[in-house]
N, CA, C and O of each residue as an XYZ file, in Angstrom:
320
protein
N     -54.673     74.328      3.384
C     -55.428     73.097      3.613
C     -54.505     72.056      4.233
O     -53.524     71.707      3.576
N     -54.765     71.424      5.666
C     -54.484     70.358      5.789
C     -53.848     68.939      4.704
O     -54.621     68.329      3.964
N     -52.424     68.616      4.793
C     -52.387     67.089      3.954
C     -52.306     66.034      4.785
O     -51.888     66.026      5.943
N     -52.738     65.118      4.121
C     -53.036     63.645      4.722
C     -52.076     62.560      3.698
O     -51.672     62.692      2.543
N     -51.941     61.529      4.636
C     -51.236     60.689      3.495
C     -51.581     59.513      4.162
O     -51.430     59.293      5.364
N     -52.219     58.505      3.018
C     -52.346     56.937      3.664
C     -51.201     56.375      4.062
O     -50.040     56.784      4.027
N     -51.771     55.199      4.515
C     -51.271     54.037      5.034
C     -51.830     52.574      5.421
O     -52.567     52.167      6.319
N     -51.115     51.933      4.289
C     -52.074     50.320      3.894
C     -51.094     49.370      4.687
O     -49.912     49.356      4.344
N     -51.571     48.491      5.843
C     -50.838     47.453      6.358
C     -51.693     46.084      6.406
O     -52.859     45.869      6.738
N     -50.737     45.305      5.981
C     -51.146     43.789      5.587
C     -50.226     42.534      6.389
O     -49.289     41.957      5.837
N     -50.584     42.311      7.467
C     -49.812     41.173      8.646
C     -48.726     42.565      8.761
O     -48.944     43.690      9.211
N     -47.261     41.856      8.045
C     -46.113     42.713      8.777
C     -45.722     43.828      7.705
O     -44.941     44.716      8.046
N     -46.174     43.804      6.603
C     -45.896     45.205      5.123
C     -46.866     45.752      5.393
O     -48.082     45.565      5.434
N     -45.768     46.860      5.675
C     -46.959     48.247      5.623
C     -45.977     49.245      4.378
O     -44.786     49.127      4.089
N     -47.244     50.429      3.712
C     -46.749     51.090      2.497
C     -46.964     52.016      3.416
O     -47.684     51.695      4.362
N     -46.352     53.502      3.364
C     -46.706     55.110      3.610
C     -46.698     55.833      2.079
O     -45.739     55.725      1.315
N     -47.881     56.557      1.775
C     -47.599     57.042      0.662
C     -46.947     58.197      1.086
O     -47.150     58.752      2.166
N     -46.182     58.547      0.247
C     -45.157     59.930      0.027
C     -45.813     60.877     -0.292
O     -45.680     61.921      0.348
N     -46.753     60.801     -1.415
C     -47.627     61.811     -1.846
C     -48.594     62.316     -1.023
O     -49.428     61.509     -0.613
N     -48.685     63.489     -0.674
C     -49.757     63.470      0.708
C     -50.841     64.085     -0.393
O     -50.569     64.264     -1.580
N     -52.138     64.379      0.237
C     -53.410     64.562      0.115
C     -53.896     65.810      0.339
O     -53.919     66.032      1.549
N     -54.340     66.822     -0.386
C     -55.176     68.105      0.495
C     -56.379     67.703      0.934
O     -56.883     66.928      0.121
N     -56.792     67.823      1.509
C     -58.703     68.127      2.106
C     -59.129     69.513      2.769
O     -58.214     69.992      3.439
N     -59.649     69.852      2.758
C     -60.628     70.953      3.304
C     -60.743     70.550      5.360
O     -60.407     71.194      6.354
N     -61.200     69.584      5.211
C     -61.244     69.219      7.058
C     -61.238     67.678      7.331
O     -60.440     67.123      6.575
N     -61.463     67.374      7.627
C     -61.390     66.182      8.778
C     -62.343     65.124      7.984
O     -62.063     63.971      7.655
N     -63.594     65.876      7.766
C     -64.942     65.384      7.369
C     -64.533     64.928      5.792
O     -64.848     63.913      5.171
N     -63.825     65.922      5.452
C     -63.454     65.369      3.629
C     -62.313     64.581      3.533
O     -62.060     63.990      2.484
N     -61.632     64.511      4.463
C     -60.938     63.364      4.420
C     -61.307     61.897      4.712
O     -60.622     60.974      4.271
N     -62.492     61.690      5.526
C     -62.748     60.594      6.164
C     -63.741     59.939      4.556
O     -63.759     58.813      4.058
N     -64.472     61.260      4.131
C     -65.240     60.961      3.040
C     -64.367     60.165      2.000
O     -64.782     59.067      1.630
N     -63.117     60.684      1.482
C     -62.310     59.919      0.605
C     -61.408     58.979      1.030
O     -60.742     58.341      0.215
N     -61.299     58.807      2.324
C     -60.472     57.306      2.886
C     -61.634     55.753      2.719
O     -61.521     54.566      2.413
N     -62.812     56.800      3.181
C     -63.875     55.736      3.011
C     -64.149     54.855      1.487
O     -64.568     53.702      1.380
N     -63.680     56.019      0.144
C     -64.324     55.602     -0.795
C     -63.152     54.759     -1.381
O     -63.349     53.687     -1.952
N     -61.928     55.308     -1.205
C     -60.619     54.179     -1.345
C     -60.863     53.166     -0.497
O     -61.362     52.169     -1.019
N     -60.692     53.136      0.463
C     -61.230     51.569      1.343
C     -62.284     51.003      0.583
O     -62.165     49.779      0.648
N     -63.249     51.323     -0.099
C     -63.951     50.913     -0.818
C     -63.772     50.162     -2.110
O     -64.062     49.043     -2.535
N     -63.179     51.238     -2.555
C     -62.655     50.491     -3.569
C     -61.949     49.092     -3.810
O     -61.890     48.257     -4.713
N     -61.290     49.325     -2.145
C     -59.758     47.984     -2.784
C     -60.853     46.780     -1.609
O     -60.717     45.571     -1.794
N     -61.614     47.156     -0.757
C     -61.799     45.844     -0.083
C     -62.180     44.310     -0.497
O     -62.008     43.251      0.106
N     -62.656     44.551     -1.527
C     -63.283     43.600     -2.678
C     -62.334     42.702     -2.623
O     -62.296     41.681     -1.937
N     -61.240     43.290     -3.686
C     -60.141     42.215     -3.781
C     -59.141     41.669     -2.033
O     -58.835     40.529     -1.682
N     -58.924     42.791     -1.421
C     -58.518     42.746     -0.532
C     -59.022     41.439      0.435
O     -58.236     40.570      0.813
N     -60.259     41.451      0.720
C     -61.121     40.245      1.421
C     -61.006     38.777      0.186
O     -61.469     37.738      0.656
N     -60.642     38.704     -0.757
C     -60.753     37.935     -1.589
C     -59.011     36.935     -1.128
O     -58.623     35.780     -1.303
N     -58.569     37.867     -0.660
C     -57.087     37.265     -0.614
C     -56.839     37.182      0.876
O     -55.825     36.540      1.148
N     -57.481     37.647      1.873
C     -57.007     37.510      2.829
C     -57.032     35.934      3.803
O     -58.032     35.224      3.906
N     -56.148     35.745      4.221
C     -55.873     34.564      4.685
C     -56.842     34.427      6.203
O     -57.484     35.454      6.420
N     -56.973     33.627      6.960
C     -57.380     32.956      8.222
C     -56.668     33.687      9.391
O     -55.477     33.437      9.205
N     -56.780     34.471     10.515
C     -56.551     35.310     11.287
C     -55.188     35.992     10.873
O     -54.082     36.010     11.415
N     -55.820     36.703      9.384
C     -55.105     37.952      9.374
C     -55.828     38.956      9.365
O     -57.045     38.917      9.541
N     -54.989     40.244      9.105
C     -55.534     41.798      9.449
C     -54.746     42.921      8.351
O     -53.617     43.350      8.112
N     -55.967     43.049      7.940
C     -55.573     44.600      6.798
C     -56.240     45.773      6.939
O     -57.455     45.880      6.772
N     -55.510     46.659      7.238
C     -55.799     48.088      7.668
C     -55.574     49.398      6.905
O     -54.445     49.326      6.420
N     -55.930     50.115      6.708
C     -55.940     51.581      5.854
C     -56.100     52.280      7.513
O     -56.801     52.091      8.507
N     -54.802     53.327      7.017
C     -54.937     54.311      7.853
C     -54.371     56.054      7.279
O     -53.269     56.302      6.791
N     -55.437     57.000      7.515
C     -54.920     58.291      7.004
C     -54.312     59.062      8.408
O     -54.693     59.046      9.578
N     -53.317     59.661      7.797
C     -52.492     60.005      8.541
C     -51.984     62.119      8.333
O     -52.073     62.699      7.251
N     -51.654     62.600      9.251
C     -51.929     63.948      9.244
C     -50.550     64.514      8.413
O     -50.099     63.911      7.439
N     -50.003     65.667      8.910
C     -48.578     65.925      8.304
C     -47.398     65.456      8.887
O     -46.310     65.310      8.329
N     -47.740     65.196     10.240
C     -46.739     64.662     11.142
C     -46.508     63.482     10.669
O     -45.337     63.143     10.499
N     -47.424     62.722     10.398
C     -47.544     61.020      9.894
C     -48.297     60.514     11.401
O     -47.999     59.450     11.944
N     -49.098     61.275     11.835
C     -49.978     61.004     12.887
C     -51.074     60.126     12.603
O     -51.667     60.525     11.601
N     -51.584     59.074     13.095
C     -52.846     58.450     12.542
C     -54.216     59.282     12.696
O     -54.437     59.571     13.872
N     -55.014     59.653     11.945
C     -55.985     60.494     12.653
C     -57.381     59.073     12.183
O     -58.390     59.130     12.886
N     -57.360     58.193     11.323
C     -58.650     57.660     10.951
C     -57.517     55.867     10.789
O     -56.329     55.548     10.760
N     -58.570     55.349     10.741
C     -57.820     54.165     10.916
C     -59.473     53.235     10.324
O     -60.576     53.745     10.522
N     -59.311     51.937      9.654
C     -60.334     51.359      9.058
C     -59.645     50.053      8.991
O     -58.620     49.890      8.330
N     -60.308     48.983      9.789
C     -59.643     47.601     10.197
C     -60.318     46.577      9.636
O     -61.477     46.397     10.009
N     -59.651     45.569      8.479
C     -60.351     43.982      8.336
C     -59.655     43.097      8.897
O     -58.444     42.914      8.774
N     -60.695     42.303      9.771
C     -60.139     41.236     10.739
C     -60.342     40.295      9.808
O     -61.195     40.646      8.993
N     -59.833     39.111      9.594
C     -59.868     37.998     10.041
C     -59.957     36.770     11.438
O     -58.991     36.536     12.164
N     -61.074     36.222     11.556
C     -60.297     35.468     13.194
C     -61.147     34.029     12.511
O     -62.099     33.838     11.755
N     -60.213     33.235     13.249
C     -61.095     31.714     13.150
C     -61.395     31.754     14.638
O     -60.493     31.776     15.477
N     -62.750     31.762     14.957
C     -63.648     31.702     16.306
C     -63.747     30.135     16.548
O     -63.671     29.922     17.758
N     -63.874     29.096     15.895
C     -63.726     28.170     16.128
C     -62.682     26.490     16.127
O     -62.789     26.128     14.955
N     -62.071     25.745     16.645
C     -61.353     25.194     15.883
C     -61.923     24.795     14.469
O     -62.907     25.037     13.770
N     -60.687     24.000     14.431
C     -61.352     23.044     12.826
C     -60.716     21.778     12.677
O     -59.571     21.608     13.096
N     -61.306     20.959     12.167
C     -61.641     19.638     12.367
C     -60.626     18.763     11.280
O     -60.693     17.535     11.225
């Protein structure tokens, strides 16, 4: 079986987990990146600051990105 191993980046810290992941294919991996992204976005959006960016990305054995899942922040307008 294929391993995967995340990768959480926040402005300029980024983590690689060490521990990699089995999955079956592509499809079961995207299924459980989705449900971890899930999990943490809650708090994650709770803390994030004014045009920043936090990203989850699963990554292959190489440490290749294969899935990638992006929260923007942008201020579209000035402010007063």
């Amino acid at each position: 079986m294929p391993i995967f191993f995340f990768s959480v980046r926040h402005g300029e810290d980024a983590c690689v987990s060490n521990d990699g992941a089995e999955f079956v294919d592509h499809n079961a991996a995207w299924k459980e990146m989705t449900g971890v992204c899930g999990d943490m976005i809650a708090d994650v959006s709770r803390k994030l600051a004014e045009n920043a960016e936090w990203q989850m990305e699963l990554l292959d054995e190489s440490k290749t990105p294969v899935f990638r899942i992006r929260l923007v922040a942008e201020t579209l307008q000035g402010t007063d």
